[in-house]
Steps between C-alpha positions, in 0.01 A plus 500: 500500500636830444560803718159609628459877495223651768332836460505709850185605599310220284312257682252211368290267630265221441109667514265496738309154572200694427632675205313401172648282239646834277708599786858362453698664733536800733787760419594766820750757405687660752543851320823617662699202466330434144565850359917464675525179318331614148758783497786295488395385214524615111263210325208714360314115534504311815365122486424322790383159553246392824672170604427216774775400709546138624358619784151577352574928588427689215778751375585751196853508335626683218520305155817594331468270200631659193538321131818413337536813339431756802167658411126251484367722345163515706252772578193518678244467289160740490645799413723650241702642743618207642336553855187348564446658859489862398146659468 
């Protein structure tokens, strides 16, 4: 397995027992340590993946996967701008 990169201030979990089927996890952001760590760095696209550890506790680390080649080539898709969270 390689080197797992965590994201201060980023903290899932398994949902609620009562949470309907659509829910698939809970996200809590801790803004200050969040915002410290987002500064640090330069990637204008951040991917995470929401993982299971052996232990059945639910956590978020960063996926650094990149192509042979250095650039995927991906962009959210929904807008022509590339970012499919703006209003």
């Amino acid at each position: 397995m390689s080197d797992l990169e965590f994201v201060d201030g980023f903290i899932a979990k398994a949902p609620s027992e009562k949470a309907p089927d659509y829910v698939k996890a809970k996200v809590s952001l801790k803004r200050d340590e969040l915002i410290r760590w987002l500064q640090q760095r330069q990637d204008e696209w951040i991917n995470l993946e929401i993982k299971v550890g052996r232990t059945g506790k639910w956590y978020a680390s960063v996926d650094n996967w990149k192509p042979k080649g250095g650039s995927d080539g991906w962009k959210p898709q929904g807008r022509s701008d590339g970012n499919p969270f703006r209003q």
